[in-house]
N, C-alpha and C positions, 0 to 999 in steps of 0.2 A: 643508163648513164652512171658511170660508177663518182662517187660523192667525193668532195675531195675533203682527206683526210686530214689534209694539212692546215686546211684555211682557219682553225680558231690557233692554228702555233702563227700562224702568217697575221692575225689579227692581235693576236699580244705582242709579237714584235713589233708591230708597225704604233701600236701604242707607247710600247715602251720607250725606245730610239726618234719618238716622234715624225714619224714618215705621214706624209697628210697633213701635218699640223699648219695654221695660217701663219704668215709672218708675223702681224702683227698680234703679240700675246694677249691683248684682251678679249681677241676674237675666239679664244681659246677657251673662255671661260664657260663653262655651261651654266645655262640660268634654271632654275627652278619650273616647275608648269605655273602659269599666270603669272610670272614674275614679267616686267618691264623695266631697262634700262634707263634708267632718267638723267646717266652720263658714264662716259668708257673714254678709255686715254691710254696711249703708252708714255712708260717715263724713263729713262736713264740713269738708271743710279751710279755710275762710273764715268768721268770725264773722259775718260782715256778710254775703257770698254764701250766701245758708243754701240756696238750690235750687242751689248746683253740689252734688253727690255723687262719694264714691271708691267704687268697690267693692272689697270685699276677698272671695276665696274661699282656704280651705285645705282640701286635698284630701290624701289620703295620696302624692303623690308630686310636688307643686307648691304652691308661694305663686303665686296670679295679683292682679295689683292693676289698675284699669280706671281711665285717670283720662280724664273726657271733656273734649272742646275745644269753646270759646267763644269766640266774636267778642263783644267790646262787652259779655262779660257778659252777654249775651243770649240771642245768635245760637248756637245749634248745629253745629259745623262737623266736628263726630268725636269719636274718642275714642282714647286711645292706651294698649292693655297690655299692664302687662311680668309677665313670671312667672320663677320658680325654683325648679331642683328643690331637693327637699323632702332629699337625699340631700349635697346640696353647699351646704348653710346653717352656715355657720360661726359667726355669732352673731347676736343678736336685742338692740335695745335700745328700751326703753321710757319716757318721761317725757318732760319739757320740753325742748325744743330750745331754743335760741338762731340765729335767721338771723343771718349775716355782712351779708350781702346789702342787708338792713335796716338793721342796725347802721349798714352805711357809705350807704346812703343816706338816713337819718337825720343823719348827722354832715356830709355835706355841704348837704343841706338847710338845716340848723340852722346851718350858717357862713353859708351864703349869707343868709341870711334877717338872720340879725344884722349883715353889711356895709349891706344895704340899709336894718334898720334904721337905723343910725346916720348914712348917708347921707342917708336922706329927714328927721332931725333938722338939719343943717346947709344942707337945700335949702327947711324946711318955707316959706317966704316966699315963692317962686315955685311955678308949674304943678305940676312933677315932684315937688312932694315929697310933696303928699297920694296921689300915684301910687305912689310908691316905698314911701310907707308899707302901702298895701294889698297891694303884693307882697312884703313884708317879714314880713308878718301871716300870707300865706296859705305861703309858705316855711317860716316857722317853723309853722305847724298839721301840714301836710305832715312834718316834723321830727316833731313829738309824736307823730303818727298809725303813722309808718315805725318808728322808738322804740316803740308797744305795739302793735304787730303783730310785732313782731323774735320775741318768746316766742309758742313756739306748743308744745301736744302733738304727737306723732308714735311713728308705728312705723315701724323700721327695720329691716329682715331682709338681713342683707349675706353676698354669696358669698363662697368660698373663692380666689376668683379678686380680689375685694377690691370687685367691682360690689356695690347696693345696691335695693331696694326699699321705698319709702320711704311711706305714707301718713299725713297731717296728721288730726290728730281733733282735736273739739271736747271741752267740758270737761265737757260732758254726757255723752259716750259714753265714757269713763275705763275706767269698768268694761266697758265692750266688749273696747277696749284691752286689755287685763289680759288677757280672755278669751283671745282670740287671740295673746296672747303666748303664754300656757300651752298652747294647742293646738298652736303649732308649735312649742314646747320638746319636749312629749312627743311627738311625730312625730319630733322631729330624733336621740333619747336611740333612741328605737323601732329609726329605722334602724341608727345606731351601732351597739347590740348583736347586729340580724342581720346588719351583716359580719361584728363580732366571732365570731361562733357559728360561719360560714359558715368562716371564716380556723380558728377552729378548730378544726371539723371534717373540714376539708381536710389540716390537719397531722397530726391523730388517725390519717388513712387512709393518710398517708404514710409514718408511724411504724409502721403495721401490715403494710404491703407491702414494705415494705425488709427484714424477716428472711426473709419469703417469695424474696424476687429472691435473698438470701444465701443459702442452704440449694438452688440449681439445679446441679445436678450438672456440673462442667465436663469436658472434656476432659484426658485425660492429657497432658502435657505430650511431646513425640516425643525418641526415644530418644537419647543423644549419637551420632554418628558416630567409632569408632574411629580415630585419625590414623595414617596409611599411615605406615612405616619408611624410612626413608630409609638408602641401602644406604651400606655404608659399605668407600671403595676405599684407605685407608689412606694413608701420608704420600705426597705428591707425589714422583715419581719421575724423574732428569736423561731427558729424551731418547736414544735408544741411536742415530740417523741422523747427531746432530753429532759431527763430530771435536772431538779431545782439543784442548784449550787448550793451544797452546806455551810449556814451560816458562823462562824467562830463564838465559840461563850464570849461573856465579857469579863474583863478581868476584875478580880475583887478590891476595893478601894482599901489601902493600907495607911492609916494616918502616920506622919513621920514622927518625931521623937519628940517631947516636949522643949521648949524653949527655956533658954535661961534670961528671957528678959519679961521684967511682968510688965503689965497693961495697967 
């Protein structure tokens, strides 16, 4: 039987392109060995894209989030996820968002659109201005559009390191939302108190072994050493080999001169 040589080109493509892959993207997620599911959901982050899908899984030692990629809003070209441990979740936040994003591309839209309007009002008597006015119209729709897509729902799971996991939901899945909050709340409280436990029964065993190490019998401490006497040769003594120091004469007594006062 001759091998076929194509089947690992035929298994990267069917990878890459997604061939095989489940509808629903959370089924897509691979778990870890022993890992268990403790909640999985698909979400909608586009009102309007209603077939793009997030996947969300929470498992007891991971947030994973699957968000797939599209060309053209059509096209299939991948999918990109990110996870975090369940251990290093610093906080969770839930509700409406505001995009920046939108916000300011909404507010440029909506300038631009209004210069053009008022432009194609002052040109409206030649060519360009019934021109100017339709790109004025579609500048400003564009503005409304970027303006209520700005609010959106979202779940945000942010590390301890300050990164974030973020997936957009629809107004329908609210109550999902919710759900999955509360799952990775008590997984995150879960972990917490078995460090704390673990931290305190590590101290518990430390506190219990320290009178033990106290109570080991030491050695005696070694004996002083008596300090040797030091002999003693008494006051220092003239040499007896030198000769005697020559004594000086004395000098001769000279009576001074007589006095010119008598007695």
């Amino acid at each position: 039987m001759n091998p076929d040589v194509h089947a690992d080109y035929r298994r990267q493509a069917d990878s890459h392109f997604g061939a095989g892959e489940s509808t629903r993207e959370h089924h897509n997620i691979a778990l870890l060995p022993g890992e268990e599911a403790r909640f999985a959901a698909d979400f909608t982050p586009s009102p309007l894209l209603r077939h793009i899908k997030s996947g969300l899984v929470v498992t007891g030692d991971r947030v994973v989030v699957r968000h797939p990629q599209f060309m053209f809003f059509v096209i299939r070209v991948g999918h990109a996820e990110s996870s975090l441990p369940i251990s290093r979740v610093s906080s969770t936040t839930v509700g409406r968002q505001l995009s920046q994003r939108r916000v300011m591309s909404a507010g440029i839209a909506g300038f631009a659109g209004l210069f053009m309007l008022m432009s194609s009002m002052s040109a409206m008597g030649v060519f360009l201005g019934p021109l100017m006015l339709l790109i004025a119209l579609g500048l400003l729709g564009f503005a409304a559009f970027q303006a209520w897509m700005a609010r959106g729902l979202a779940l945000i799971v942010t590390h301890t390191g300050g990164g974030t996991v973020r997936v957009d939901v629809d107004k329908a899945e609210y109550e999902r939302m919710l759900e999955a909050d509360r799952v990775i709340q008590t997984l995150v409280i879960g972990s917490a108190h078995s460090a704390h436990s673990a931290h305190s029964a590590h101290s518990v065993h430390s506190a219990h072994s320290a009178p033990a190490a106290a109570t080991t019998p030491t050695a005696p401490p070694p004996a002083a050493r008596r300090p040797t006497p030091t002999p003693d040769y008494g006051p220092p003594q003239p040499r007896q080999d030198l000769p005697p120091r020559p004594v000086p004469p004395a000098a001769p007594h000279n009576p001074g001169p007589p006095s010119i006062w008598r007695g």
